[in-house]
N, C-alpha and C positions, 0 to 999 in steps of 0.2 A: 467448589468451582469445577465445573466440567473441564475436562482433558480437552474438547472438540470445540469449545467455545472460541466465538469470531468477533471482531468488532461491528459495530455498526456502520461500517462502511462497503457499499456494494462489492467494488471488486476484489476487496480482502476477505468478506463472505463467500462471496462465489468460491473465490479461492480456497477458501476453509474446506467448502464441501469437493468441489475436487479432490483436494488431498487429502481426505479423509476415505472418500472413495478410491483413491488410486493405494491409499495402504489398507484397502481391503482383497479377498482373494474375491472374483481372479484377477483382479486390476495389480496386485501388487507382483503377479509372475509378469506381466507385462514393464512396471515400473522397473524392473532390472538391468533390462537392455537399453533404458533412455539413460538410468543412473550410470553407468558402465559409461555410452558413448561421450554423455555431458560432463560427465563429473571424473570416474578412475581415468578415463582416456585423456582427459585435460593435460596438456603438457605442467610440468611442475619450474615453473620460475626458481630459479636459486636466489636465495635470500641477496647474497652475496652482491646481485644487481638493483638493491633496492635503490642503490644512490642514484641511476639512472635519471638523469632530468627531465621532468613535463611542463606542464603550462606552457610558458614562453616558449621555450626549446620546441615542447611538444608541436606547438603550432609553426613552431618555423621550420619543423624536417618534415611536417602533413605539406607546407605549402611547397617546398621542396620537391616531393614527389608528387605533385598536383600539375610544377611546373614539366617535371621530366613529363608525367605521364601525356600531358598534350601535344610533346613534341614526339614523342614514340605515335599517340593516337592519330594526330590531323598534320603537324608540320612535314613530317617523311611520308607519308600517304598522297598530302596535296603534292609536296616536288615530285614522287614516283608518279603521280597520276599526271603530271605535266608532260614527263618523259615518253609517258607512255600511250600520249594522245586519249588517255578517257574522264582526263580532268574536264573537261566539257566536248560540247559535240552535238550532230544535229542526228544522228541513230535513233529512230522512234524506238527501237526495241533494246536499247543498253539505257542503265539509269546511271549518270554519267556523276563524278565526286562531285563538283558541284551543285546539281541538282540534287543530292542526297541530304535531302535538308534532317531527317533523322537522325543519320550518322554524325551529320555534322554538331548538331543539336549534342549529342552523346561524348563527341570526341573534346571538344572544345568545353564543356561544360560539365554534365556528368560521370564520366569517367573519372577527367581529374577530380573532383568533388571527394567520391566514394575511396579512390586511392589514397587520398592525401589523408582524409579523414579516420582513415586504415589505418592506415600508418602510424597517425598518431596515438590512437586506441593499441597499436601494438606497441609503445613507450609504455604508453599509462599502466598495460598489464606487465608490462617486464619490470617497472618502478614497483607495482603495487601487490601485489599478488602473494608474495610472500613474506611481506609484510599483515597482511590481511590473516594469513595462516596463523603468522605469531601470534597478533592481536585472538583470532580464536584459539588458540590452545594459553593465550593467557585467562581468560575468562574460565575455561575448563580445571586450570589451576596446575595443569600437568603437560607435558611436552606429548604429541602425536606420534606415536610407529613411522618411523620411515616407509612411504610405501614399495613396497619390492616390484622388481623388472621394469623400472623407470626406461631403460633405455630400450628392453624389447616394446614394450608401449609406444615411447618415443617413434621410434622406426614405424610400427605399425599403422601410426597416426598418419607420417611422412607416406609409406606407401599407401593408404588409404587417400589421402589426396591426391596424390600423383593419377592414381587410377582413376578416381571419379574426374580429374582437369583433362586426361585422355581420354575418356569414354567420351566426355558430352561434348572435347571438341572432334570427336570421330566423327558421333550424332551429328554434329550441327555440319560436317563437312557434308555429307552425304545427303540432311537436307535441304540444303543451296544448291546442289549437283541436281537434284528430282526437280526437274522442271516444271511436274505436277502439282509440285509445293511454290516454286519461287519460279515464276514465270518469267520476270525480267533477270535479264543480263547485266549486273552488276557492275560495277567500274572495275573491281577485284577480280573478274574472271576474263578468261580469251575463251576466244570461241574457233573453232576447225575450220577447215574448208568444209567438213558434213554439216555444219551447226550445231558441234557437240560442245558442251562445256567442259574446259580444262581448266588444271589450274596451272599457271606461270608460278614466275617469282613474285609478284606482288600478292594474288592469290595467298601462296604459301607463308608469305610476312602478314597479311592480315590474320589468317587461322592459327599462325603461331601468337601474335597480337590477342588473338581472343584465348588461347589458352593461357596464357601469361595473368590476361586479365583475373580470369577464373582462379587461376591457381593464385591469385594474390586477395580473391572471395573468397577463398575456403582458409587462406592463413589466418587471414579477418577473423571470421568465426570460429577457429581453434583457441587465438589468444584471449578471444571473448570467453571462452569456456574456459580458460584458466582462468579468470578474475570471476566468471561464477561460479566454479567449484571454490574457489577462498572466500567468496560471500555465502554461499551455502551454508559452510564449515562454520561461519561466524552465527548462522541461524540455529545450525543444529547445537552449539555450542550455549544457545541461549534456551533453550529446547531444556537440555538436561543440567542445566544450571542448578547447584542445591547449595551452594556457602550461605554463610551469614553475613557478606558483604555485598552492600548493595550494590546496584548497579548504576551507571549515571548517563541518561541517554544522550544529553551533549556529546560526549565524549564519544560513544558509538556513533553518536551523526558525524563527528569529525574522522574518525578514524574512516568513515565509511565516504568522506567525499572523494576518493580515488574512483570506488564505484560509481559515485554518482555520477562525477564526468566518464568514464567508460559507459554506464549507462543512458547517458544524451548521446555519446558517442555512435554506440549501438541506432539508437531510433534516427537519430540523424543519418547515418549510412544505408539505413531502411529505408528511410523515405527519400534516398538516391535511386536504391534500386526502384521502388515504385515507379519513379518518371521513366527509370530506364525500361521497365519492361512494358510500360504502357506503350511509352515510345513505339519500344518493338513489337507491338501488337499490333499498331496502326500503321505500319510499313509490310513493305512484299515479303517481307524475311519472317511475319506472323503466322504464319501457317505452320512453323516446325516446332517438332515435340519437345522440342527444351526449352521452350515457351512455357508450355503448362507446367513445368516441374518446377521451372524457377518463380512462376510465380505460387506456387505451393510453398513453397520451401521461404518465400520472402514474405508470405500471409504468416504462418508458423513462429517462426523467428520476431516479427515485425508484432506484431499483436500477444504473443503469448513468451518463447523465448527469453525477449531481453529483461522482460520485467517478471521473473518469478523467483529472481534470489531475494528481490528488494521484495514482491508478499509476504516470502517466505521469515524474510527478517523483521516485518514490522506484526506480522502475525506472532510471530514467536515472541516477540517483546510485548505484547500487549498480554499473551499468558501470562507470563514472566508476571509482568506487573497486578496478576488477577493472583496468582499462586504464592503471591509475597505480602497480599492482601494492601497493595498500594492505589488497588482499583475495586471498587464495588459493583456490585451488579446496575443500579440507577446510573454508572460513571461509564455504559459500554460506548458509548459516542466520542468518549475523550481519546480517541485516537489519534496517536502520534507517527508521522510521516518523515522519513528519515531525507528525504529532499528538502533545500530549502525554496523559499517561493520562485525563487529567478528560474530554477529545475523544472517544478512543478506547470509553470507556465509554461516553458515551452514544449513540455513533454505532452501538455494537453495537446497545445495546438499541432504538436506531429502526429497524434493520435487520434485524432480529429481528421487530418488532413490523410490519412492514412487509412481509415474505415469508409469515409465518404469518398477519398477521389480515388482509390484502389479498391477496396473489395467490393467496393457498389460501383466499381464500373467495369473492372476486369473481369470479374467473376461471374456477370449476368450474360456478359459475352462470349464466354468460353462455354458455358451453358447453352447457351441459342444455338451455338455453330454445331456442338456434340449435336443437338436434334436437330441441326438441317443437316448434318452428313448421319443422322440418324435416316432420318426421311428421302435421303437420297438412295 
């Protein structure tokens, strides 16, 4: 049996050869810095919080924060914008909160969405994550090294967020301020006796509102990377597997449905950001650079990201089961998918709706505009 051998299933193929080329040199000096930020940087869940409860719970502290997060986004925004006379208005050149049908679109609906659904993706991984570890250092047969400088890590992670949720809400203040980016007048901004844009106190609660936001995006995707560093562990673990005890994949599909719901979770909050950033592409506020990053970074994650512990795992099982001679070479189609179908469906239909109404729409447009301010 080949080392490198794939199944007969397209994207677990492709997969093969990626990996196969990414542990080649020089892909593999590159592969260090992704291992590092995805996997060692992962915060480590203490076992100790495995009792933590999801399902029901999970879903009723997402809806929870789904309720806060719409009265922080549109109920205090709408009464300040009342106060402050830019909740409507007949101003040809201010876009007044009412007439902000994006924002509103965002506040009322997708914000809360991606928060709640956050949120509870950060249950699941605090429940399951170190359960997941066990489960792979039981299969190993042997307990794991402690990893060392857990809390300089820790910290580093903390301030590494903290910086990227102040950098890009700097960025984004300074491109609503350039009038050359964002022509209209906001409901969020005053304006001078010159016609210069300042920001007030509502101003300053919306930009603090968006960094609050962000810095509850990048929590998202820290706790996600602890639940795939423990599904990893659970691939590599199957990877270098040598007992004489078999294995039984029920049991791994079970163990591994904590992932499975963090990973709907995942493509689910993906395909929030999608609408949001499309959103924001087809409003006045599309023209600034943390447009194009964020949606890099939600192409990244949303398509490749969430689903490569679950390759990584059903690739390693299907060796497993060629090295243990429980699959024959005529048997490479009997590929075993560690989702069950209720998963499976709707992970298509986000992945679906995710290539065609995102990267075939955002990405042809951000394209055009690079060559007309190329041509300009």
């Amino acid at each position: 049996m080949k080392r490198n051998s794939a199944p007969d299933e397209p994207k677990i193929w492709i997969y093969s050869l990626l990996l196969n080329l990414a542990n080649a040199y020089p892909c593999k000096i590159l592969k260090a810095p992704f291992s590092y930020v995805f996997i060692e940087l992962a915060p480590e869940i203490p076992v100790s919080l495995r009792n933590s409860s999801v399902g029901y719970t999970g879903r009723r502290v997402g809806l929870a924060a789904a309720l806060a997060t719409f009265i922080f986004c549109f109920c205090i925004p709408a009464i300040w914008t009342l106060s402050e006379g830019t909740f409507s208005g007949s101003d040809a050149g201010r876009l007044y909160f009412s007439d902000d049908t994006v924002n509103l679109i965002l506040y009322t609906l997708i914000c809360p969405l991606y928060v709640g659904l956050g949120v509870w993706l950060w249950l699941v991984s605090i429940h399951s994550s170190g359960e997941l570890k066990l489960y792979s250092q039981s299969i190993q047969g042997e307990a794991s090294p402690p990893r060392q400088g857990l809390l300089f890590r820790e910290f580093l992670l903390f301030v590494l967020l903290l910086a990227i949720s102040l950098l890009g809400t700097a960025s984004y203040i300074s491109d609503i301020s350039d009038v050359s980016k964002v022509s209209v007048d906001y409901w969020f901004v005053d304006k001078t006796h010159f016609n210069e844009r300042i920001i007030g106190p509502l101003g300053v609660y919306y930009f603090l509102l968006n960094f609050v936001l962000l810095f509850i995006t990048l929590l998202t995707i820290t706790f996600f990377m602890s639940i795939f560093s423990s599904a990893i562990s659970i691939g590599s673990s199957l990877e270098s597997y040598s007992q004489q005890r078999c294995l039984d994949f029920n049991v791994i599909r079970i163990k591994l449905e904590a992932f499975t719901e963090a990973y709907l979770l995942g493509k689910s909050i993906t395909f929030c950001y999608m609408i949001n950033i499309l959103l924001w592409q087809s409003s006045a506020l599309g023209n600034t650079d943390n447009l194009w990053i964020a949606g890099l970074f939600v192409t990244l994650i949303g398509v490749v990201f969430v689903s490569l512990p679950r390759y990584f795992i059903e690739l390693q099982w299907f060796r497993y089961r060629q090295r243990t001679g429980q699959l024959v070479d005529h048997d490479r189609d009997n590929y075993q998918d560690i989702r069950p179908f209720n998963a499976k469906l709707i992970a298509t239909a986000l992945d679906t709706l995710l290539i065609s109404g995102f990267a075939l729409s955002f990405w042809p447009d951000y394209l055009i505009s690079l060559v007309s301010d190329g041509e300009a």
